[in-house]
N, C-alpha and C positions, 0 to 999 in steps of 0.2 A: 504559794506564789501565784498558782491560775487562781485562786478563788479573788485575790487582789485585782487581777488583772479582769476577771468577769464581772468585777462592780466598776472598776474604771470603765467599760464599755458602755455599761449602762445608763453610767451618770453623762458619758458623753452621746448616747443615744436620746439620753431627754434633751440635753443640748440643743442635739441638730432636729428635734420635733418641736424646739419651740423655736427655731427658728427660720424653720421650714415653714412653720402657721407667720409668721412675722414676712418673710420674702414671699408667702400667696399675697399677703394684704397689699406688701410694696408693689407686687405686678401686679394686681387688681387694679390700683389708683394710676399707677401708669400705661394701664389699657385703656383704663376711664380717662385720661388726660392728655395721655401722647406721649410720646417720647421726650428728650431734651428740647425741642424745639417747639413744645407746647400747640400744636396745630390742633390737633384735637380739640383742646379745652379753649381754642381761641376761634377756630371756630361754633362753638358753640354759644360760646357768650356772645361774638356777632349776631347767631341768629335769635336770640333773644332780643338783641336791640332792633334787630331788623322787622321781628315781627312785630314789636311796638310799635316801628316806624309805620309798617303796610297797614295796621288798625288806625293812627294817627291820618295815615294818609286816605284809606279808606272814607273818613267820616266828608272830608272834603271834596273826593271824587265823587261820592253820591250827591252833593249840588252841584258839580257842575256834569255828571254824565250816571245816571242810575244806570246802565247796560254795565259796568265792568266794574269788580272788585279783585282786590290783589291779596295773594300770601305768598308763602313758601315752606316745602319741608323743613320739620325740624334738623340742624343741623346741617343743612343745606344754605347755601346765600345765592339760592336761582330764586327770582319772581315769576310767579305765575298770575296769571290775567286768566278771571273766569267770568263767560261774558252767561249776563242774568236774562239775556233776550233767545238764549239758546239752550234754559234748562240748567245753566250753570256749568256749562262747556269749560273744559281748562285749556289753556294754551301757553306758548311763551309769549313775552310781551312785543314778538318783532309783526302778530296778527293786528296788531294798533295803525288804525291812519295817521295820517300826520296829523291831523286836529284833535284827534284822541292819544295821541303821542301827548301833543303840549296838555294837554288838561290829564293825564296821568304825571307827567312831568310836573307840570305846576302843585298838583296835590302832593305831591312827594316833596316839592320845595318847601308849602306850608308845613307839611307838617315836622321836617326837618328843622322849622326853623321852630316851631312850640318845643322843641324838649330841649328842657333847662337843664344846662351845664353847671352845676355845682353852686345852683340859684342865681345865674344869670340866664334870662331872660331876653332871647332877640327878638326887637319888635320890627326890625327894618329888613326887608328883604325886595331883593332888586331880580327884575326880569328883562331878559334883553332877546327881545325878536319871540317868533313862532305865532304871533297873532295872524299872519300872512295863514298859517295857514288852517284858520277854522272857519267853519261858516258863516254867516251873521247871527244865527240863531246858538253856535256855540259862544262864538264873541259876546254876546250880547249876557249867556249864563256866566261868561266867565269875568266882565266889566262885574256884573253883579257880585260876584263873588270879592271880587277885589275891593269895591266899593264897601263893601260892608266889613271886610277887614278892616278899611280906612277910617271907619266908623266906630268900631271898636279899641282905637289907638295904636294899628299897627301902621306903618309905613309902609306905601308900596311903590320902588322905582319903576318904572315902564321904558323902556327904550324900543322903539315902535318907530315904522315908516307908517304905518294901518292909517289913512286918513281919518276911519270912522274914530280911533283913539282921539285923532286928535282935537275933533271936534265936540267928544264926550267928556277928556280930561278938563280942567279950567288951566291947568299949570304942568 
């Protein structure tokens, strides 16, 4: 009768080792992903999109300001601003003037709007105000930029007091 009962332990000792290797796998993927509430894994596919966006946005902010480019840690959703006049300094993005506000602003709206949602395509994108506050020399890279999106077939709304817009817009 023990010899019966010392193979019953055994076969339930392999049991619990195979399923002991099965619950490490299951807490591996839910340390890799997060608990029920998925934060983990949802922050991380954010940052995925987000760094698409900062490369996306990146290519625009170097026409209209070569001093600053943008990333972020992986897994993180904080932007940082590294300015290229300082060696490649990092910072957060509150070290931005208000005219490098809008022309970081702006390049994040372009390029928010090139990535295609499930192959559509936004070609219209509308700006309202922060021209007040660039230079003429930032105004003047950043008409350009817009200009030449208009040229390419995108649409670009302006809502502007900036006199100089409205003697450079036609409409």
């Amino acid at each position: 009768f023990n010899e019966e009962n010392i193979k019953k332990v055994a076969v339930e000792k392999a049991k619990e080792e195979l399923l002991y290797k099965d619950f490490i796998s299951w807490k591996g993927l839910k340390e890799m992903f997060g608990g029920n509430d998925n934060n983990k894994f949802r922050k991380i596919a954010q940052g995925y999109v987000l760094n698409d966006l900062l490369k996306r946005a990146n290519v625009y902010l170097s026409k209209l300001n070569r001093r600053y480019t943008m990333d972020c840690d992986m897994g993180t959703l904080t932007i940082r601003m590294h300015d290229n006049y300082q060696g490649g300094e990092q910072g957060p993005v509150d070290i931005l003037s208000g005219g490098e506000s809008f022309m970081v602003s702006l390049s994040l709206a372009l390029a928010l709007s090139s990535i295609n949602r499930r192959g559509m395509n936004i070609d219209t994108l509308f700006i309202d105000e922060g021209f007040g506050t660039l230079d003429n020399e930032s105004l003047d890279m950043v008409m350009n930029t817009l200009e030449n999106l208009h040229n390419l077939g995108r649409k670009v709304g302006i809502i502007s007091h900036v006199d100089t817009l409205k003697e450079r817009i036609p409409a």
